[in-house]
Wavefront OBJ file of the C-alpha trace (Angstrom):
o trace
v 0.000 0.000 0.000
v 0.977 3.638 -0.543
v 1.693 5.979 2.297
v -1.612 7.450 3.535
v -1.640 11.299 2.408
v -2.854 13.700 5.087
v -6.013 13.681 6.620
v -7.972 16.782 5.089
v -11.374 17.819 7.022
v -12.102 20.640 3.770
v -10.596 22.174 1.354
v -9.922 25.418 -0.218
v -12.351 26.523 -2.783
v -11.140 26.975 -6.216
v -12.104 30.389 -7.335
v -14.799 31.665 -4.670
v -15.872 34.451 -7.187
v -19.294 35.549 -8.083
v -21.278 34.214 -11.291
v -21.518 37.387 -13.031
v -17.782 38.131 -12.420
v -15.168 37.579 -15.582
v -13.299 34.335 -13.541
v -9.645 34.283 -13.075
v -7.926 31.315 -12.095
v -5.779 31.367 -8.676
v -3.973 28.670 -6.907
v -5.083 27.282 -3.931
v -2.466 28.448 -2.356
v -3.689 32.208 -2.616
v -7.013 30.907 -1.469
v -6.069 29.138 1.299
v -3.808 32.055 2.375
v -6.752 34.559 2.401
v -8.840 32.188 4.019
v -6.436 31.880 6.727
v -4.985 35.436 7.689
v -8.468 37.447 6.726
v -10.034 35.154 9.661
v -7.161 35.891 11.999
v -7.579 39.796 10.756
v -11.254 39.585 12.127
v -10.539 38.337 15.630
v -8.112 41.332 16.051
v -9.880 44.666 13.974
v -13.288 45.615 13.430
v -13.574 46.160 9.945
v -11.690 44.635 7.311
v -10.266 48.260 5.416
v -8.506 48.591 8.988
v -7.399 45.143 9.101
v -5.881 44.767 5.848
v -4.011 48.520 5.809
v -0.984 47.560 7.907
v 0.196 44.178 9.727
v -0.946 44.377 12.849
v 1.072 44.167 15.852
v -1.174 41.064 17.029
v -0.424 38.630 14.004
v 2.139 36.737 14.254
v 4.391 34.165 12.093
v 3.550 35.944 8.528
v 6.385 36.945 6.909
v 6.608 40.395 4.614
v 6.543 38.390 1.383
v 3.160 36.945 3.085
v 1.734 39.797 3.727
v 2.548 41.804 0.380
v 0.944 38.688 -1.497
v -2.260 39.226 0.832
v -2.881 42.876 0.201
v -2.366 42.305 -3.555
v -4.929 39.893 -3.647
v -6.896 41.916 -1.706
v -6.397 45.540 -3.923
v -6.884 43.037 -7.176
v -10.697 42.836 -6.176
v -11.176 38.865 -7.494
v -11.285 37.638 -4.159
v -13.703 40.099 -2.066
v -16.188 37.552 -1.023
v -13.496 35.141 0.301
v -12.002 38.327 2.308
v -15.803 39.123 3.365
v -16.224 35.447 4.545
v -13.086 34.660 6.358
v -13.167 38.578 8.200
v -16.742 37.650 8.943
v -16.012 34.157 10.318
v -13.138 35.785 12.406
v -15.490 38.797 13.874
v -17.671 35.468 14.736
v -14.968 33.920 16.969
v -14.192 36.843 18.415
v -17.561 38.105 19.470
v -19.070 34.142 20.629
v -19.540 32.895 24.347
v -17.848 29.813 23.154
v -14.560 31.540 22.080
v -13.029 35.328 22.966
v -16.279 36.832 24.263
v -15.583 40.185 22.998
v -11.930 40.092 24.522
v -9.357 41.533 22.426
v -6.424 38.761 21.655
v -3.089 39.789 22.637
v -1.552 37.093 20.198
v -3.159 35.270 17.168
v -0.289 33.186 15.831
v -0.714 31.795 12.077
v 1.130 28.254 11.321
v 1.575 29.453 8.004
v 3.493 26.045 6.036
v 4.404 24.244 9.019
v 1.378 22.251 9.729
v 1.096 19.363 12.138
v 1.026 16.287 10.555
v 0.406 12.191 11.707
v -2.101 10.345 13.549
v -4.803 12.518 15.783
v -3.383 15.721 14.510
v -5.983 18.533 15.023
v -5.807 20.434 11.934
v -5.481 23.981 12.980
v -3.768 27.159 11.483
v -4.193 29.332 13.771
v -3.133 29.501 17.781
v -5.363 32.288 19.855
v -3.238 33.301 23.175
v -1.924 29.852 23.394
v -4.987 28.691 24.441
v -7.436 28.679 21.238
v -6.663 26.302 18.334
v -8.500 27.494 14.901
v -9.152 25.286 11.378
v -9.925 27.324 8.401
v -11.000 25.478 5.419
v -13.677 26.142 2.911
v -14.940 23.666 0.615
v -16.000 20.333 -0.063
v -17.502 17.400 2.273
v -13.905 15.528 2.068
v -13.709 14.375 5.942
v -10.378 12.478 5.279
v -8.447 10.507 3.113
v -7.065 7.454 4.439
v -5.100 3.750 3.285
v -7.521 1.512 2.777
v -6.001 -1.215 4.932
v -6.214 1.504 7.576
v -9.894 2.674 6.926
v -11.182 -0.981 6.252
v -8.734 -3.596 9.036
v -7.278 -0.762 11.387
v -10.141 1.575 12.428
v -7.525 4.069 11.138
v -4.890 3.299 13.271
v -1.653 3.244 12.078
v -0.898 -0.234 11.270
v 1.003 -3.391 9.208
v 0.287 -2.362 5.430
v -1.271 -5.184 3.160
v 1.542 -6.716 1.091
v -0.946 -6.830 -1.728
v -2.694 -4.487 -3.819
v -6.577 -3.716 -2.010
v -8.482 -4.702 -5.411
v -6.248 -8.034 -5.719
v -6.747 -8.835 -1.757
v -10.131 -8.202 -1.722
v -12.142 -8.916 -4.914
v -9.004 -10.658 -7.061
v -11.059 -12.860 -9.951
v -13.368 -9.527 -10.199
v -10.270 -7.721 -10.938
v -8.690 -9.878 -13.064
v -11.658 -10.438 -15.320
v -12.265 -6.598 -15.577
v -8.218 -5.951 -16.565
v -8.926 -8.765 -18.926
v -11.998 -6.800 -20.695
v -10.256 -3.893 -20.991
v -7.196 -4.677 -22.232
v -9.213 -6.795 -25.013
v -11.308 -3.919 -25.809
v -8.259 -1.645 -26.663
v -6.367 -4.343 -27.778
v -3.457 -3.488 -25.335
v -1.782 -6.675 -26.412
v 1.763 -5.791 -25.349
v 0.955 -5.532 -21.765
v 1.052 -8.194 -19.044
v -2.030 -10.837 -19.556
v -2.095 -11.433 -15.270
v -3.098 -7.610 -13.253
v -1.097 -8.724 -10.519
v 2.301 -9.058 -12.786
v 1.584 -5.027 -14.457
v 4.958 -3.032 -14.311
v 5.354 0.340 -13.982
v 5.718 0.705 -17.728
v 2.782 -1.064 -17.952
v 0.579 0.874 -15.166
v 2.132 3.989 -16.771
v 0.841 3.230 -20.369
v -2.846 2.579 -19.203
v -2.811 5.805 -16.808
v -2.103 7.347 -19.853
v -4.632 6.156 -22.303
v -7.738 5.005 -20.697
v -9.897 8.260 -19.970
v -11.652 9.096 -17.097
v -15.402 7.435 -17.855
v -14.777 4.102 -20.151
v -16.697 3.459 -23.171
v -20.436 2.005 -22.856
v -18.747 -1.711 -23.968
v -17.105 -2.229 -20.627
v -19.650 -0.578 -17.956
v -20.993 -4.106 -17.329
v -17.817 -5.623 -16.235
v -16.645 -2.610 -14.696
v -19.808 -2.636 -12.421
v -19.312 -6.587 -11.574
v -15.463 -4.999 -10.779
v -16.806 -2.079 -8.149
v -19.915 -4.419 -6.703
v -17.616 -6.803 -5.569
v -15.359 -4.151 -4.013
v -17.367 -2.368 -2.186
v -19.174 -5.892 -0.952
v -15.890 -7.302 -0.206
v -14.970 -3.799 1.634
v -18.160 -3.433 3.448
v -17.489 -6.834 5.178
v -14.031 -6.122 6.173
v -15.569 -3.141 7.771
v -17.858 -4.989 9.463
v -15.728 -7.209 10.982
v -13.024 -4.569 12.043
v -15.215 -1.813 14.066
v -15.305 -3.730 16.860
v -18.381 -5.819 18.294
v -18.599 -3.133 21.936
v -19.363 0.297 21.987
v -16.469 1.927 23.786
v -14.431 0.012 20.209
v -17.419 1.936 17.823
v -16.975 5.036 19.698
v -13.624 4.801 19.705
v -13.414 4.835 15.868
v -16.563 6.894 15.348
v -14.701 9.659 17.011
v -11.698 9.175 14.784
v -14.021 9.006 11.634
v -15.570 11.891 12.382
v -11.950 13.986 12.908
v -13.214 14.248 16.942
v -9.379 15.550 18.376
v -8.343 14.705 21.973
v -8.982 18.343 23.031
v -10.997 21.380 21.519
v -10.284 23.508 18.217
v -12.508 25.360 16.535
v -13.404 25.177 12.829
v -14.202 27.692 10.639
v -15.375 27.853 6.877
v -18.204 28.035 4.490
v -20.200 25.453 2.408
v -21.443 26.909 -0.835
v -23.447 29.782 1.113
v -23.342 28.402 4.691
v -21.060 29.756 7.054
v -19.333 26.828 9.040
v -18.389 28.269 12.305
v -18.183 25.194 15.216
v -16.553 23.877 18.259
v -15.492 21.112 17.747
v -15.122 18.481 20.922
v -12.436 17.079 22.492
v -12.706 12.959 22.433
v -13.090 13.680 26.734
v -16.416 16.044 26.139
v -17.836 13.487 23.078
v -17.612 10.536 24.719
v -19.161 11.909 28.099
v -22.112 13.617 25.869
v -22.849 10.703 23.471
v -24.265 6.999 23.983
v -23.231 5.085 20.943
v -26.545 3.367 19.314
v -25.741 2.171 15.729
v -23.002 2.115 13.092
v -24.467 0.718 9.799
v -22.115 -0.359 7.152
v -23.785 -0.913 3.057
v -22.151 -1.544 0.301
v -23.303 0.570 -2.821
v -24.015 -0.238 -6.514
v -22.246 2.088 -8.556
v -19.683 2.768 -11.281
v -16.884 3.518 -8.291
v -16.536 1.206 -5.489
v -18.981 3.131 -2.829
v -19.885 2.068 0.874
v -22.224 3.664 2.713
v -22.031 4.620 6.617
v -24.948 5.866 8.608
v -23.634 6.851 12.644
v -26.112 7.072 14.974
v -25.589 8.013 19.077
v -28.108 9.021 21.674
v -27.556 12.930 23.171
v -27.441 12.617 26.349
v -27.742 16.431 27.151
v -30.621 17.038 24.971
v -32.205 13.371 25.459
v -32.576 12.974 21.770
v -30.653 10.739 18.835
v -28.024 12.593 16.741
v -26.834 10.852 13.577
v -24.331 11.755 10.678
v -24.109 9.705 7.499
v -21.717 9.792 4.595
v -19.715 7.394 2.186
v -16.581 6.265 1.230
v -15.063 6.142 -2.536
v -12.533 3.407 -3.080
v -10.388 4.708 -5.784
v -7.172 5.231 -7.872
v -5.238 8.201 -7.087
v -3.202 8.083 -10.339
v -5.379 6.557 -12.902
v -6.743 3.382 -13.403
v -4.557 0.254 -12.771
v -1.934 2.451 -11.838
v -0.371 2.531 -7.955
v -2.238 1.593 -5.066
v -6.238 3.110 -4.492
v -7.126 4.999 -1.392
v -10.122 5.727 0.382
v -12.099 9.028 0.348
v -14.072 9.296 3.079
v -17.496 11.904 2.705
v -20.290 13.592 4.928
v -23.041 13.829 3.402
v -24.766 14.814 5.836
v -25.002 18.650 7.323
v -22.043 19.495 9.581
v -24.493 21.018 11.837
v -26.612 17.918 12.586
v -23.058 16.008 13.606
v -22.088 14.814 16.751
v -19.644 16.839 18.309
v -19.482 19.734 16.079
v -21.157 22.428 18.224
v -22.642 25.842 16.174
v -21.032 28.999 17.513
v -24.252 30.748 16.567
l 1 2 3 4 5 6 7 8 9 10 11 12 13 14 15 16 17 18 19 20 21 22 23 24 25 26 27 28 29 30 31 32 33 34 35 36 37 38 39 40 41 42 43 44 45 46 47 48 49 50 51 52 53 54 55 56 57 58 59 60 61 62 63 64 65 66 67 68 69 70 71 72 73 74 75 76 77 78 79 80 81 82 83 84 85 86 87 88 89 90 91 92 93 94 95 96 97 98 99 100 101 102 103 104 105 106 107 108 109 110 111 112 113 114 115 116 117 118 119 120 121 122 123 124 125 126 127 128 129 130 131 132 133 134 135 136 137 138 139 140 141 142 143 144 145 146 147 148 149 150 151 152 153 154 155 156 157 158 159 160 161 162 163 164 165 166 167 168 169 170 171 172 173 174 175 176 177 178 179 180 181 182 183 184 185 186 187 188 189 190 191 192 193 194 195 196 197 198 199 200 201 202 203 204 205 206 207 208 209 210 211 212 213 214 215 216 217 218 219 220 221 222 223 224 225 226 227 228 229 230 231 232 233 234 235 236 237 238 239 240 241 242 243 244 245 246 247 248 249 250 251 252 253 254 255 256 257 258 259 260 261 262 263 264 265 266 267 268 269 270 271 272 273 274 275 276 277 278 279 280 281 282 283 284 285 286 287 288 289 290 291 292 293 294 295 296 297 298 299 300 301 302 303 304 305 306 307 308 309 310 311 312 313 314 315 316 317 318 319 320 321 322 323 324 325 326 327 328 329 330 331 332 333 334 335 336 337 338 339 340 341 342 343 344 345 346 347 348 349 350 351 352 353 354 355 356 357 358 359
């Protein structure tokens, strides 16, 4: 198996710019900079023309070439509803019960590149007095990307990696027969006959010429291929949450990105302001009964299982749920290197367990 990539609760937004605007393409690396120092701008000024007209004294850890890149973005115009969400989100934090209650920081440190990676690693970029720990994404309903082995066999804890490629170990004549099809269909007759004996001249020649959705010839076999995944995944799930409920809370809690002690996270969904406090794994477990984890595999043309979480609330005597999926899938291209899991909520952040509204 490949080496897990980092765990990712939501992600930048491409180009957050109106409709009727002419688009211009930006990196995500602008994006995730305004995102990030125009919500640490509105915990410390008022308004955002007397945030953004000098560095103040408050913000920490950005460099001049940080700032200059900011404030260009900024005069350039493209990017005024980002600015007006993160500032916004910021003046949120600033003015809630749950956070600075009106109190004016004396420090709000950004982590800028150096972000904390590995196992249980709350996902924050900015530090409030030493005391507050702040995520700012924007984005998609990504919760995490993980190894399969580690999603499926480890309740995503760091583990012994299968020796074996996830499609071979789990659904292997289903895989075979669906390399088979398509390397009959293009007639790719100078590549390995056997899946399990492709090179990397031969993974890199298929990445490279199959596209993205496969012709109408090959959906059959390719649906026998991802049924029998996600069956075959669903069942190893099964088997590894755990049969009690501290082991189900346990790894709902990590599913869920649940931290062992409290950050904040805040964002936006398409229109919808995410602002939260999030619990520590202490405060979740002594809120929350665990009642159900359901596990279905999914018929569709990408190995999909469904998971539906359910827990009793014990403060307001009622049962909380969150649901989502997970995509099994190649990260490079079909047949080539090893596939990962994409873990989704589909369900609204607000309606999760453990993610408290700071409204």
């Amino acid at each position: 198996m490949s080496e897990d990539r980092e765990l990712v609760l939501f992600g930048p937004d491409d180009d957050p710019v109106a409709p009727d605007r002419a688009r211009v393409k930006y990196s995500s690396k602008d994006t995730t900079l305004i995102s990030e120092l125009a919500t640490a701008l509105g915990m410390i000024r008022r308004t955002l023309p007397e945030a953004i007209a000098h560095l103040p004294s408050e913000l920490v850890g950005v460099s001049p070439a940080d700032w200059d890149a900011l404030t260009a973005l900024h005069a350039g115009g493209r990017h005024a509803e980002l600015f007006e969400h993160s500032f916004a989100n910021g003046r949120a934090f600033a003015t809630s019960e749950a956070a600075l209650r009106h109190r004016q920081p004396g420090q709000v440190e950004w982590s800028g590149p150096r972000k904390i990676r590995g196992e249980g690693a709350i996902p924050a970029d900015l530090r409030v007095d030493d005391v507050y720990l702040v995520s700012c994404k924007y984005g998609s309903k990504n919760l995490l990307n993980s190894g399969l082995a580690k999603l499926f066999d480890n309740r995503l804890r760091d583990g012994v990696r299968a020796a074996t490629s996830w499609y071979e170990d789990v659904a292997g004549e289903a895989y075979q027969r669906y390399y088979a099809a398509v390397r009959a269909h293009f007639a790719f007759d100078d590549l390995a006959s056997d899946v399990t004996t492709l090179t990397d001249g031969d993974r890199m020649v298929l990445a490279g010429r199959l596209e993205r959705e496969l012709p109408a010839a090959l959906v059959d076999e390719q649906a026998a291929f991802c049924r029998a995944v996600s069956e075959a995944s669903a069942a190893r799930w099964r088997r590894s949450i755990g049969s009690t409920q501290q082991q189900r809370g346990d790894f709902a809690m990590s599913l869920l990105r649940i931290p062992q002690a409290v950050y904040f996270l805040l964002g936006r969904a398409g229109r919808i302001p995410l602002r939260f406090k999030v619990l520590s794994r202490w405060d979740w477990a002594t809120r929350y009964e665990m009642r159900n984890f359901a596990i279905a595999a999914t018929t569709a043309l990408q190995p999909t299982v469904d998971w539906e979480l359910t827990v009793l609330d014990r403060l307001t005597r009622t049962e909380s749920s969150a649901r989502g999926h997970v995509e099994i899938r190649w990260s490079h291209g079909r047949f080539n290197k090893a596939p990962e899991a994409k873990v989704y909520l589909d369900s609204p952040l607000h309606a999760t367990p453990g993610y408290v509204s700071l409204d």
